[in-house]
C-alpha positions in Angstrom: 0.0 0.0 0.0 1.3 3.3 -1.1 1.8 6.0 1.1 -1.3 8.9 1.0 0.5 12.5 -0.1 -1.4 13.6 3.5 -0.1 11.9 5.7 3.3 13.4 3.9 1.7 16.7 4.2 0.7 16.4 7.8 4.7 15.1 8.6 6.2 18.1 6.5 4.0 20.0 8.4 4.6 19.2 11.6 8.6 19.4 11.1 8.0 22.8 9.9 10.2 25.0 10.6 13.0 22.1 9.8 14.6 22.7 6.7 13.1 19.6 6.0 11.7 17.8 2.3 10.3 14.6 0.8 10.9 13.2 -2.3 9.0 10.3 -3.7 10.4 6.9 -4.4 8.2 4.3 -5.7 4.9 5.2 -3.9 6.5 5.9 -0.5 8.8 8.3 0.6 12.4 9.5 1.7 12.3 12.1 4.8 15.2 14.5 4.4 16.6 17.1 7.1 19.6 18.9 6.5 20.0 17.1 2.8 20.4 13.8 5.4 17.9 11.2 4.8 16.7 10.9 8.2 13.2 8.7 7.6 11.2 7.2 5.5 7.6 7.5 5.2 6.1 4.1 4.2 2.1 2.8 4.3 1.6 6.0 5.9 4.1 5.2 9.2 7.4 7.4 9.8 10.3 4.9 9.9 13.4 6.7 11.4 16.9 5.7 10.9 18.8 3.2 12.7 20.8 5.8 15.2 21.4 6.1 19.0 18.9 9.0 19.0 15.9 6.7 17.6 16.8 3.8 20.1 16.7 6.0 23.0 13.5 8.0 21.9 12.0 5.1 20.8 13.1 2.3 22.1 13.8 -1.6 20.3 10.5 -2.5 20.4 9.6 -0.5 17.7 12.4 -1.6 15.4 10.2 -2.9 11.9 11.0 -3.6 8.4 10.1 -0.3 6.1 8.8 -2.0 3.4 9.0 -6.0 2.7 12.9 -6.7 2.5 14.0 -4.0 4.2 16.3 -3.9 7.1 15.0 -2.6 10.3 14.1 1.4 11.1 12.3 2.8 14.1 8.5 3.1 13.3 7.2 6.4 15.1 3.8 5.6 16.9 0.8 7.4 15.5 0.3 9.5 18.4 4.1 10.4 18.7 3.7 12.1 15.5 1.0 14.5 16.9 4.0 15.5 19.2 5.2 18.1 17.3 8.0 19.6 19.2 9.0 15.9 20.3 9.0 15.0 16.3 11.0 18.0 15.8 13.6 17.0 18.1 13.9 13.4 17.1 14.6 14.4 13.6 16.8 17.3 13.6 18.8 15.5 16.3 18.8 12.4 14.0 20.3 14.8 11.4 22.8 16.3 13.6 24.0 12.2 14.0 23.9 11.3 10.6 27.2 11.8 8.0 27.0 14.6 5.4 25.8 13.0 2.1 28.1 11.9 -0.5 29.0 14.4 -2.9 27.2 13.4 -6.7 29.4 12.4 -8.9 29.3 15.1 -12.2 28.0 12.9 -15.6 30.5 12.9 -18.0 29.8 14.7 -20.8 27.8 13.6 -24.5 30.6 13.8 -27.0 29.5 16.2 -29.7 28.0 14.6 -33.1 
């Protein structure tokens, strides 16, 4: 089941004012904070990345797959969500924990012709 572009809106929302996006990937979505992928949003459930910050905030018991195949992320209860300073919180300090992304490679360039 695909994830509904509100319950996206109602998470970007809530981080707001996070300098925080989503971007679609295959019917669910990547959370990003700081250009860090922090979360993914999956059948409507925020899965936060493996890190210290998520254990202790949310504990093992909530460790779950994403999506079928996946490894394991920290699903953020419902009513945890509605917690907007605590949601706040949990993701900018997941950022904060997270490596700076990769800079992209540049594609070559077409040879003329």
């Amino acid at each position: 089941m695909a994830t509904r572009k509100e319950t996206v809106e109602y998470v970007l929302d809530q981080l707001d004012p996070l300098p925080v996006r989503a971007r679609s990937m295959f019917g669910e979505y990547a959370l990003y904070c700081d250009d860090k992928t922090v979360a993914f949003i999956c059948d409507d459930t925020v899965f936060m990345k493996p890190t210290a910050v998520a254990e202790e905030a949310l504990g093992p018991e909530t460790l779950a797959p994403a999506y079928p195949g996946s490894k394991l992320y920290y699903a953020v209860p419902g009513d945890r969500l509605e917690n907007r300073e605590w949601l706040q919180d949990l993701v900018q300090r997941t950022a904060d924990v997270l490596p700076a992304p990769k800079p992209k490679r540049a594609k070559p360039a077409k040879p003329a012709g």
